[in-house]
C-alpha positions as CSV (number, residue, x, y, z in Angstrom):
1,X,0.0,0.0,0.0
2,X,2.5,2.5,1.3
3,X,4.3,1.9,-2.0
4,X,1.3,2.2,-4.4
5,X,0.9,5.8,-2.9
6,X,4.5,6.5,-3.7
7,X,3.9,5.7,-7.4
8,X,0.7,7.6,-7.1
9,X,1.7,10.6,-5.7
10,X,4.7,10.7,-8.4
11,X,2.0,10.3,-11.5
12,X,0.1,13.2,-9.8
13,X,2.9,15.4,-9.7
14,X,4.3,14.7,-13.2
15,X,0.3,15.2,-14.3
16,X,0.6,18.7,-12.4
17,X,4.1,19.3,-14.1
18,X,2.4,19.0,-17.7
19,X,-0.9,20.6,-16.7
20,X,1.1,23.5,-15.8
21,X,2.7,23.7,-19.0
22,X,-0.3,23.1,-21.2
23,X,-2.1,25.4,-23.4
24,X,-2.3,28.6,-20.6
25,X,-3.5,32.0,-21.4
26,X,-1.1,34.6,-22.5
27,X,-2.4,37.0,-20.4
28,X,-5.5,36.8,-17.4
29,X,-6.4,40.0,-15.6
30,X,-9.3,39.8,-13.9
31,X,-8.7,43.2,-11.3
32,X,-8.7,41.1,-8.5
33,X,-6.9,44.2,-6.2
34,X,-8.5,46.8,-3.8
35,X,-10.8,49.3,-5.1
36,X,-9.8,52.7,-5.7
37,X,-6.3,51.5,-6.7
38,X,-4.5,52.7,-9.7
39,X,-3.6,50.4,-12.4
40,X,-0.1,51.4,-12.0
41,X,-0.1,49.7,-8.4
42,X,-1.2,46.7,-10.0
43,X,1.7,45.5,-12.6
44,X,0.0,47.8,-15.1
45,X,2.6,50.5,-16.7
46,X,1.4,54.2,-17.5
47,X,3.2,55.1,-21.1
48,X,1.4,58.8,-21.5
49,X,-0.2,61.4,-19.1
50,X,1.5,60.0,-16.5
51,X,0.1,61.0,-12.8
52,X,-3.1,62.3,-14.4
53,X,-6.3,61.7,-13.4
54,X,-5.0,57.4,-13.2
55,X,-7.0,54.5,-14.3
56,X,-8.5,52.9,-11.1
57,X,-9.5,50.0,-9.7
58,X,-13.6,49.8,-10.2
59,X,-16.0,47.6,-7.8
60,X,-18.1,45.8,-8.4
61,X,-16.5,43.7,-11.4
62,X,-18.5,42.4,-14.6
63,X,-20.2,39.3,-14.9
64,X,-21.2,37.8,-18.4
65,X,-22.7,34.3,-18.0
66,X,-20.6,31.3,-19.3
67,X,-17.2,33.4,-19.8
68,X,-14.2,32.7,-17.9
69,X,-13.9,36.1,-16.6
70,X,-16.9,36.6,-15.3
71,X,-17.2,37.6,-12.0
72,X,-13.9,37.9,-10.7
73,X,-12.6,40.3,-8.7
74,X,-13.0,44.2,-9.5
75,X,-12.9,45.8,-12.8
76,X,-11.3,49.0,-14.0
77,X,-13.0,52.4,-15.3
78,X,-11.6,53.7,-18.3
79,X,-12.3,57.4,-18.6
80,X,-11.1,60.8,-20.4
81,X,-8.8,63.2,-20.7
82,X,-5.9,60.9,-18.3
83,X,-3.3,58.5,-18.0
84,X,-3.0,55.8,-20.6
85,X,-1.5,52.2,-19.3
86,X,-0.3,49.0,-20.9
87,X,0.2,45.0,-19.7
88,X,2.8,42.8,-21.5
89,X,2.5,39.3,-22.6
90,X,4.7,37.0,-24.5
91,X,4.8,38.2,-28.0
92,X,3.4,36.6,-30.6
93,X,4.7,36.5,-34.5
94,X,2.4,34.5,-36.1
95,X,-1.0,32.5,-35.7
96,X,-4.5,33.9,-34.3
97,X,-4.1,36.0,-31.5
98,X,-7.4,36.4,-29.3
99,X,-8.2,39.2,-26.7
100,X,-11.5,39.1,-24.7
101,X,-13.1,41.4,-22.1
102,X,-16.7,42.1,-20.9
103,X,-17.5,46.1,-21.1
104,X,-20.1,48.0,-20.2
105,X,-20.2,51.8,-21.4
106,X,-21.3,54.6,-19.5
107,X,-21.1,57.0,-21.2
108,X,-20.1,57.9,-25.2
109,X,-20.1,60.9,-27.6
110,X,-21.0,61.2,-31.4
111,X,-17.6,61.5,-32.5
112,X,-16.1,58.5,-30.9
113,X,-12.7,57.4,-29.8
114,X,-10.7,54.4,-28.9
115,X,-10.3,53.2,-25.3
116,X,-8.6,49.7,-25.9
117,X,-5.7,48.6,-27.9
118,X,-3.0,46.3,-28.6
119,X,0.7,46.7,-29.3
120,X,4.4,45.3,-29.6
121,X,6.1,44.0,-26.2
122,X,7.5,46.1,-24.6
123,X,4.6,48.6,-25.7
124,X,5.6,51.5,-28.0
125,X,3.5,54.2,-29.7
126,X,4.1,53.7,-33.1
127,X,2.4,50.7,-32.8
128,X,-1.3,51.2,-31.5
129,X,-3.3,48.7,-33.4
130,X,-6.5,47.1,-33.2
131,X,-8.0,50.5,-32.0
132,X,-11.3,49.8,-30.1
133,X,-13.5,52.3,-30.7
134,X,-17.1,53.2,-29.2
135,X,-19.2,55.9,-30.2
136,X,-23.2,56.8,-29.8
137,X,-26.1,57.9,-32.2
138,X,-28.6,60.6,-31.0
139,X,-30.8,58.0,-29.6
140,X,-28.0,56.9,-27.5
141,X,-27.7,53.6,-28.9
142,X,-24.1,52.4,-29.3
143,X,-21.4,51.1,-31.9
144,X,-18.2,49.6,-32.0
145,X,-15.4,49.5,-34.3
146,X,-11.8,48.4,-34.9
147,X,-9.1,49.7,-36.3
148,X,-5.7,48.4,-37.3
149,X,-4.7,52.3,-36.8
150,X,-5.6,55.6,-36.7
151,X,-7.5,55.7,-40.0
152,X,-9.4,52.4,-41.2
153,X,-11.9,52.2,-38.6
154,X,-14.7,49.8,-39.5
155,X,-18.1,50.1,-37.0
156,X,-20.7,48.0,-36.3
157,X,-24.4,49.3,-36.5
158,X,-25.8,51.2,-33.6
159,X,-27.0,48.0,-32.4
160,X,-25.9,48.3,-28.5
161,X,-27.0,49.9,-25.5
162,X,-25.8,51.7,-22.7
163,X,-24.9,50.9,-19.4
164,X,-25.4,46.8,-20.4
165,X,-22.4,44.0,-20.2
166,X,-21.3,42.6,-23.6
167,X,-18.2,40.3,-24.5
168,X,-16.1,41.2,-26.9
169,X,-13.6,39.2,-28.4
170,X,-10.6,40.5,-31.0
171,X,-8.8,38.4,-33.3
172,X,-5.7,39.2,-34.8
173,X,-4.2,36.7,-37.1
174,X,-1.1,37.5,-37.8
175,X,0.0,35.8,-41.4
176,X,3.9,35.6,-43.1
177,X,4.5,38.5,-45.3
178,X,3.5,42.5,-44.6
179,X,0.4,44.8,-45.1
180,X,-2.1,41.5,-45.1
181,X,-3.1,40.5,-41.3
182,X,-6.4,40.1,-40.9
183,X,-8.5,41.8,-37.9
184,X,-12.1,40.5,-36.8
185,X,-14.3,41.7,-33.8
186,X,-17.0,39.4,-32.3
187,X,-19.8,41.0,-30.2
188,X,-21.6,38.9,-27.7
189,X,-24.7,39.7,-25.8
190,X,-25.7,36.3,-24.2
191,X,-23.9,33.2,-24.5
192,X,-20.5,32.2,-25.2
193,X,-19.7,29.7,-28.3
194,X,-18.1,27.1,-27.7
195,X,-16.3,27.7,-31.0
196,X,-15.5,30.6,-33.2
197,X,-18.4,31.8,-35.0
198,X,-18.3,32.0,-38.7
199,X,-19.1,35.2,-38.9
200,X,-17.7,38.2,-37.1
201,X,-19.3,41.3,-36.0
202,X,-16.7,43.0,-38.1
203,X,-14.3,41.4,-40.6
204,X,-12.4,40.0,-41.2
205,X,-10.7,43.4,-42.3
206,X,-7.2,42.9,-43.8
207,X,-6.1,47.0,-44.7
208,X,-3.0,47.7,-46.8
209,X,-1.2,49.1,-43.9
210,X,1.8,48.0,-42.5
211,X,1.8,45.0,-39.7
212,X,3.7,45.0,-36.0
213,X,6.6,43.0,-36.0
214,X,4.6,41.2,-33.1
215,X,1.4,41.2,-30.9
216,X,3.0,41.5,-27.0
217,X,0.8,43.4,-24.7
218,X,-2.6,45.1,-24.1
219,X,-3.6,48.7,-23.5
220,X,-6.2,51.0,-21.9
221,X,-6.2,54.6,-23.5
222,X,-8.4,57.6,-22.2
223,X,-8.8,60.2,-24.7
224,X,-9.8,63.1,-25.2
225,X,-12.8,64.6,-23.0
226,X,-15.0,65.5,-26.0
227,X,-14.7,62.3,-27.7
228,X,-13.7,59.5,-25.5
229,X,-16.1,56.9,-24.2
230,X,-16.4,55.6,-20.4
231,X,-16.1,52.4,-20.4
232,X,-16.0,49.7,-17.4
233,X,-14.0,46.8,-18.8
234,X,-13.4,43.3,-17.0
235,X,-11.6,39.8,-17.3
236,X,-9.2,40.7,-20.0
237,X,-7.9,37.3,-21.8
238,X,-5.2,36.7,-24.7
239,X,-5.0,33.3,-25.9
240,X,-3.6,31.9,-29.1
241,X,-6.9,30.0,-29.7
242,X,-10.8,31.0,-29.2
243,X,-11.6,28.6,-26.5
244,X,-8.4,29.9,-24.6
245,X,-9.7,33.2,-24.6
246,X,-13.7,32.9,-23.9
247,X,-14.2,29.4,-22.2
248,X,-11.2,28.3,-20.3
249,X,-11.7,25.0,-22.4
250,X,-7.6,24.6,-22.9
251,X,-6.9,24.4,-19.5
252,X,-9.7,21.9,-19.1
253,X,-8.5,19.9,-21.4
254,X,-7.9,16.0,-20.0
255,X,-3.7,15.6,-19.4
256,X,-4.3,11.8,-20.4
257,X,-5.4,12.1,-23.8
258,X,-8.0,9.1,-23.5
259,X,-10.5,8.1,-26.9
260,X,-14.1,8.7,-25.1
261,X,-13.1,11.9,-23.0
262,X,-15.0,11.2,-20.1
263,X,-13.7,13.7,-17.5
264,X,-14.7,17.3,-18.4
265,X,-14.5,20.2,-15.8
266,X,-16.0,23.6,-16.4
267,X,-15.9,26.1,-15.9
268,X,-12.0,26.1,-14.6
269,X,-10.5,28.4,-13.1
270,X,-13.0,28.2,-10.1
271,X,-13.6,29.8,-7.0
272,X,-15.6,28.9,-4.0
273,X,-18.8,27.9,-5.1
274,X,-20.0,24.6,-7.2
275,X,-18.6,24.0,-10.3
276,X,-19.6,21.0,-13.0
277,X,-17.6,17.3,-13.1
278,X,-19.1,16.0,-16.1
279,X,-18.5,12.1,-17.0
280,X,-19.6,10.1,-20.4
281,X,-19.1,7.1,-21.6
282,X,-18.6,6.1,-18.4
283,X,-20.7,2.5,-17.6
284,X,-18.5,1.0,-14.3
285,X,-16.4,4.0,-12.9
286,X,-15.6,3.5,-9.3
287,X,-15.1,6.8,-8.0
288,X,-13.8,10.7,-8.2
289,X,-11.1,11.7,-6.3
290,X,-9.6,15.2,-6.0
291,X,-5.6,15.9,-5.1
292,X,-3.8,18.3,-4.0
293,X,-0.1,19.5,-6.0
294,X,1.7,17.4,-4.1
295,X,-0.8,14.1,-4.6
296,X,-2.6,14.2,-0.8
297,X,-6.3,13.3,-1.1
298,X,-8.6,16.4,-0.5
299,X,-11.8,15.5,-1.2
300,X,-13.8,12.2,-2.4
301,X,-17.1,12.9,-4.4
302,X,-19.7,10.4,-4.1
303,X,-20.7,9.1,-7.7
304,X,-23.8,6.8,-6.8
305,X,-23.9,6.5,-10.4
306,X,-24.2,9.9,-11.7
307,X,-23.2,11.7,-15.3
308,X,-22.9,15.3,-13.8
309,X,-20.8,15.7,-10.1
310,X,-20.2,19.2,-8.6
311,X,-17.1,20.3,-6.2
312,X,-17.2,23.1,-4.1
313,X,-13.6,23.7,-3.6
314,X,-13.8,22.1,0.2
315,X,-12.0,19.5,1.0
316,X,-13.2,16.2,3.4
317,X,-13.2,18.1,6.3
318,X,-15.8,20.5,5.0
319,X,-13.2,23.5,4.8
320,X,-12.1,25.9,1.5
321,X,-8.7,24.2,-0.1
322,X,-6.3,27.2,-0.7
323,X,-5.6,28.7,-4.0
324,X,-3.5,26.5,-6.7
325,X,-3.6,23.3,-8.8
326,X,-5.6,20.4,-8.1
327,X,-6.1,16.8,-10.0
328,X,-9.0,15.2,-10.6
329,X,-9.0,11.2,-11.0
330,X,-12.0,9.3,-12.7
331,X,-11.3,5.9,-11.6
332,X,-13.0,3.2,-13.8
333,X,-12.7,-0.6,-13.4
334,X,-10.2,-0.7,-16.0
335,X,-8.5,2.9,-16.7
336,X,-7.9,5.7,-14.3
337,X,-8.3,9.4,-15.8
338,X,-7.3,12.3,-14.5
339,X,-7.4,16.7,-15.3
340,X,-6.6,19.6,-13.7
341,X,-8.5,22.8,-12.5
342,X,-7.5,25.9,-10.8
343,X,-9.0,27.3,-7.7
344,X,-8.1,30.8,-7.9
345,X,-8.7,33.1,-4.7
């Protein structure tokens, strides 16, 4: 016995090992600091109008059901006429690159500006691109647009509202060669596909202009006061694929490839609160156990036969596990399965 839990407890760290390594986000910021708090504090950078009139910390966050986002922590208020601030992410020099928030604006003008873009890493101002752009009608319904720069801006119709949460996603796909990437906007307003749709709310665009020599961080501009929009934005996401960047489905994805898939978590990352175990194909499993990073049992969910479990994030003894990596192990009579999820805080 004491040596079959050596061997296990060496599979579940190895598992951890490649989970860790496996498909992650390129970038996850989800506000999860004190309200009130600059950006700046944060591990955002300010890169013009330094010291004025900082983006802050916003409370309460966003919540958009079925993204990955949603609900975590704080958000942050982009306003006017202030400091601008950047993030960095390893850059990327070819391939689809996805960026996803929730917004909500408060407020927007006729004329219209950006508030969100992306650049090279680290971040410098000849390369703003994929300009996000809001601006209103005079019935104060809303449109957004996308530019590669400052002059190409394509809009959607006025087909948004005011002071509602909608996901958008951004997809830059970056091809060999110059002048001919190709920029798409996606515009959600209830669900979240599970795959990319086929058609975008706005390209794909590819203008004649010249590309970034790479795609490496993210950026949050306040404009001008007579044409910038205030916006609350929330659970910012850069993947290399669309389920990366809307569903969390990468990191869900089973570290044993196995043929019938029959462990799937979602959502993942979780925090306190029940999340969804699913299992198919599944006709003599055993049991569910959970791990911790170092392979001690935490938690043992009864199956009694069920297709759908649900965990908490409490371990045996009824109390919260602490923030980090955890594997799951479908044990059937013949194969054992396991996953990973993330509790975050």
């Amino acid at each position: 016995m004491y040596k079959n839990n050596i061997i296990l407890k060496a599979t579940l760290i190895v598992a951890i090992f490649v989970a860790m390594s496996f498909a992650q986000p390129l970038l996850v910021e989800n506000f999860n600091y004190t309200a009130n708090s600059p950006l700046t504090s944060n591990g955002w950078t300010a890169h013009s109008g330094i010291g004025s009139n900082p983006i802050l910390v916003y409370s309460p966050g966003l919540t958009y059901t079925g993204y990955a986002g949603s609900g975590i922590g704080n958000a942050a208020k982009v306003d006017t006429a202030g400091e601008d601030v950047n993030r960095t992410f390893a850059p990327q020099t070819s391939g689809p690159v996805y960026t996803a928030f929730m917004i909500r604006v408060m407020k927007a003008t006729t004329a219209g500006d950006y508030f969100f873009h992306l650049s090279i890493d680290s971040l410098n101002t000849y390369y703003f691109n994929m300009r996000t752009h809001i601006k209103r009608d005079a019935s104060n319904n809303v449109a957004i647009g996308i530019g590669k720069t400052t002059r190409d801006t394509s809009f959607s119709g006025f087909s948004y509202a005011l002071n509602t949460t909608y996901l958008v996603v951004l997809k830059w796909q970056i091809n060999a060669g110059d002048s001919n990437d190709q920029l798409s906007m996606f515009v959600l307003s209830s669900g979240v596909p599970g795959t990319e749709p086929t058609s975008p709310t706005i390209g794909p665009v590819s203008p004649a202009i010249s590309d970034p020599p790479s795609i490496g961080s993210v950026a949050l501009r306040q404009g001008s006061a007579a044409n910038a929009p205030r916006v609350i934005i929330d659970g910012i996401r850069v993947a290399t694929s669309w389920a990366g960047a809307v569903s969390g489905i990468e990191e869900n994805q089973p570290i044993n490839q196995l043929a019938n898939n029959n462990l799937v978590i979602y959502p993942n990352p979780i925090r306190a609160g029940s999340y969804n175990i699913t299992l198919s194909n599944v006709e003599h499993y055993k049991g569910v156990k959970i791990y911790d990073a170092i392979g001690n049992l935490v938690k043992t969910l009864p199956t009694s036969g069920a297709s759908h479990l649900s965990w908490d994030a409490r371990n045996d003894a009824g109390n919260l596990v602490t923030p980090g990596i955890y594997i799951v192990v479908l044990e059937t009579e013949n194969i054992s399965q396991t996953a990973k999820v993330l509790v975050t805080k």
